[in-house]
ROLO-513648 format. One record per residue (C-alpha): residue number from 1; residue in three letters; chain; x, y, z. Coordinates in nm, 2 decimals, decimal comma. Last residue first. Layout:
<node guke="NUM" lumza="ALA" mikol="A" px="X" py="Y" pz="Z"/>
...
//
This chain:
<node guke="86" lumza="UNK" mikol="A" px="18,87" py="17,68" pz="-3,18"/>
<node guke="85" lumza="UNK" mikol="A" px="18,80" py="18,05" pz="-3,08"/>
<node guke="84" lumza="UNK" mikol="A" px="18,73" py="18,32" pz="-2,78"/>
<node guke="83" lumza="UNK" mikol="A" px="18,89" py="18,56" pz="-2,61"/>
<node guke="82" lumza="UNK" mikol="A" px="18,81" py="18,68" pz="-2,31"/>
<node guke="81" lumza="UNK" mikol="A" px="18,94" py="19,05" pz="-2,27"/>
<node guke="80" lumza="UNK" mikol="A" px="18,99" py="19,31" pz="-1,96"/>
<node guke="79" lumza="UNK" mikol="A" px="18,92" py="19,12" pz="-1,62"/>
<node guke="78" lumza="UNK" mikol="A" px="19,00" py="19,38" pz="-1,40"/>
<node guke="77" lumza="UNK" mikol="A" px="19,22" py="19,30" pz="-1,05"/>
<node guke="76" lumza="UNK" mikol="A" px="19,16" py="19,54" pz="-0,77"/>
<node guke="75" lumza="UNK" mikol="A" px="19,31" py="19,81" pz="-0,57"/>
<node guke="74" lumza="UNK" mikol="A" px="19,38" py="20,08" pz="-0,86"/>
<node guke="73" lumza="UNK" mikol="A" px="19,09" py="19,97" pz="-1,05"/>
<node guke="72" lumza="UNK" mikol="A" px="18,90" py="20,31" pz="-1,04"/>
<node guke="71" lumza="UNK" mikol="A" px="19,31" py="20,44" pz="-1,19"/>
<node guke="70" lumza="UNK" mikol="A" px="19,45" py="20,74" pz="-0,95"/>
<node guke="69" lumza="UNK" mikol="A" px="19,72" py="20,53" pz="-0,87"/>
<node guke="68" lumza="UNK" mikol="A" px="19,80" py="20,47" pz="-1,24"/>
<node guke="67" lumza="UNK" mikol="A" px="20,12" py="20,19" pz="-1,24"/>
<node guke="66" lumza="UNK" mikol="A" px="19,91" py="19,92" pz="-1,40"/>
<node guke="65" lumza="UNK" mikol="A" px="20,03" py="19,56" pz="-1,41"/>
<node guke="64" lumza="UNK" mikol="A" px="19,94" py="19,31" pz="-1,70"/>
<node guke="63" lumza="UNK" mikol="A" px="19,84" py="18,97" pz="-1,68"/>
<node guke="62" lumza="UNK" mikol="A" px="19,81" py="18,76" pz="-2,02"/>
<node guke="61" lumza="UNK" mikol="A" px="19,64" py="18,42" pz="-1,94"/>
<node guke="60" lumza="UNK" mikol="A" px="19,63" py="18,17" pz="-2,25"/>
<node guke="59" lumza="UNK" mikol="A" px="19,36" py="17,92" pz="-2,18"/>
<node guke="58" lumza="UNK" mikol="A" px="19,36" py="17,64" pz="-1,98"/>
<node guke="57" lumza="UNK" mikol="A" px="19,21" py="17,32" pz="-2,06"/>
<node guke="56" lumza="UNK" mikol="A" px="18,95" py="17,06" pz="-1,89"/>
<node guke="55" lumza="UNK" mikol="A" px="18,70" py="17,32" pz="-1,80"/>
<node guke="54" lumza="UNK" mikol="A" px="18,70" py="17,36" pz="-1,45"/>
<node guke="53" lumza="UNK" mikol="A" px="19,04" py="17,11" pz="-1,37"/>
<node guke="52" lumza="UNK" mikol="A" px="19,25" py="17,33" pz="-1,64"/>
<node guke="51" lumza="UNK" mikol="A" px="19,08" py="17,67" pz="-1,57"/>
<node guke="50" lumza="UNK" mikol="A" px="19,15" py="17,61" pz="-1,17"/>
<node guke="49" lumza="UNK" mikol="A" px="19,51" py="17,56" pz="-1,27"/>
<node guke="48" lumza="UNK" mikol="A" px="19,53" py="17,82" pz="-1,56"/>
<node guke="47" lumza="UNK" mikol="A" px="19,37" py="18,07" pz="-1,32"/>
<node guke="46" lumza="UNK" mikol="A" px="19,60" py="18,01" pz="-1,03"/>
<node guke="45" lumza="UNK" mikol="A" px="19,93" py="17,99" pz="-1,26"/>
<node guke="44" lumza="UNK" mikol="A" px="19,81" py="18,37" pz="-1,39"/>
<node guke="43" lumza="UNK" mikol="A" px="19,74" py="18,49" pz="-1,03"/>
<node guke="42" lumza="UNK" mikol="A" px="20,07" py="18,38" pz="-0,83"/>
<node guke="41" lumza="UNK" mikol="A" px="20,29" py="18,52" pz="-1,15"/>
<node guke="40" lumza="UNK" mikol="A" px="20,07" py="18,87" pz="-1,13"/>
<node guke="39" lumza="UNK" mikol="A" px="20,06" py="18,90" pz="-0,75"/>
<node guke="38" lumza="UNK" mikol="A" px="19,76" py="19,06" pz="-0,58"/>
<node guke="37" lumza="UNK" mikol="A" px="19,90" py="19,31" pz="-0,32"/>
<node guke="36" lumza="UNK" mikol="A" px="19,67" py="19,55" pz="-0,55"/>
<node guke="35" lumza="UNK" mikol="A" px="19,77" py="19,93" pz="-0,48"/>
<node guke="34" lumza="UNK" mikol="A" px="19,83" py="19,96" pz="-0,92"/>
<node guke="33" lumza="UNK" mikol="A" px="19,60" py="19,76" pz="-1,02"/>
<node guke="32" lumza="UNK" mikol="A" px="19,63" py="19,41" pz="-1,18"/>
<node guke="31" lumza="UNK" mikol="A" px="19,54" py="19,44" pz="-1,55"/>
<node guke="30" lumza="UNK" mikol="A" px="19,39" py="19,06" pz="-1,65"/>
<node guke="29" lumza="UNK" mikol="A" px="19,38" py="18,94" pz="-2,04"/>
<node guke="28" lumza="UNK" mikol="A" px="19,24" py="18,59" pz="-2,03"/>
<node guke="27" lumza="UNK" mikol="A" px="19,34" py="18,36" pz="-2,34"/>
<node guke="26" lumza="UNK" mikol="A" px="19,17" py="18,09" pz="-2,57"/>
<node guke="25" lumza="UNK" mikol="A" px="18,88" py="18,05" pz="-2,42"/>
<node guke="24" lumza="UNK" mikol="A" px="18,67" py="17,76" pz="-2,62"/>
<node guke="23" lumza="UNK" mikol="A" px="18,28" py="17,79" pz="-2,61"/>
<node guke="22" lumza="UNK" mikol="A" px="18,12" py="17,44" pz="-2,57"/>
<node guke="21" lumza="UNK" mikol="A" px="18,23" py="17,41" pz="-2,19"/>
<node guke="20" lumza="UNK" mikol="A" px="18,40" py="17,73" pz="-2,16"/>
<node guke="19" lumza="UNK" mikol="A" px="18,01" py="17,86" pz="-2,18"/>
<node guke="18" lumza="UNK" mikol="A" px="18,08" py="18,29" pz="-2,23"/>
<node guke="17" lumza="UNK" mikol="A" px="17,98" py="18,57" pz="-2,00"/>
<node guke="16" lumza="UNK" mikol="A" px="17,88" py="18,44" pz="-1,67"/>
<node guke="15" lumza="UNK" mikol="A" px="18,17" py="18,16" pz="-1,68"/>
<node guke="14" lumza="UNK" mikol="A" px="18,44" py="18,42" pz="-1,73"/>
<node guke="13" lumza="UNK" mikol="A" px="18,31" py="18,60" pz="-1,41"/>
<node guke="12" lumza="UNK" mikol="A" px="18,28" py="18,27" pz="-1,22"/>
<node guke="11" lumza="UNK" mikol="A" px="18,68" py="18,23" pz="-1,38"/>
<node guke="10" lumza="UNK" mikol="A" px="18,70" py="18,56" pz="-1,25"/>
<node guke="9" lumza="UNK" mikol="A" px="18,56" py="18,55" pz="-0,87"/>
<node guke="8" lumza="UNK" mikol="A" px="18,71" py="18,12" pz="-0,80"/>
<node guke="7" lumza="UNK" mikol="A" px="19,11" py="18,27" pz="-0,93"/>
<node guke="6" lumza="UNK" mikol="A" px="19,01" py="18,61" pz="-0,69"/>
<node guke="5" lumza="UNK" mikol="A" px="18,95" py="18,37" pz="-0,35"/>
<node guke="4" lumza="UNK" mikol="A" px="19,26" py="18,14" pz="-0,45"/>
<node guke="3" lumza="UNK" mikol="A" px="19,46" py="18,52" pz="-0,51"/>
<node guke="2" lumza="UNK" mikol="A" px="19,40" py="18,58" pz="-0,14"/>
<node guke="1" lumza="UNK" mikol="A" px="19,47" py="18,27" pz="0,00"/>
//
């Protein structure tokens, strides 16, 4: 449930900055903090599924895992890079 609720936040957030309708995303880079309960596997297949039925592909989606406690991001998932091509 939790990941479902952050899938719907970043592909909104992906949506504010470039038109995946006309605009091709060819891959998401994600960090997932270090205190997030928010899985990497569970969060990559949710994005390329909502991606898929949102915008009738799914891009690449690279999800990293930070080990800095002390990072601003610590409990939260950060959309790093959309990238952007044919």
């Amino acid at each position: 449930m939790h990941e479902s609720y952050l899938v719907k936040d970043l592909i909104a957030r992906v949506e504010s900055e470039v038109d995946p309708t006309t605009c091709r995303v060819t891959r998401l880079i994600l960090r997932v903090g270090a205190m997030s309960t928010t899985s990497p596997s569970a969060l990559r297949e949710g994005i390329e599924f909502h991606a898929a039925r949102a915008w009738g592909y799914a891009p690449q989606v690279d999800v990293g895992r930070s080990d800095d406690l002390e990072d601003a991001g610590a409990m939260s998932v950060t959309l790093d890079s959309i990238q952007v091509g044919d």
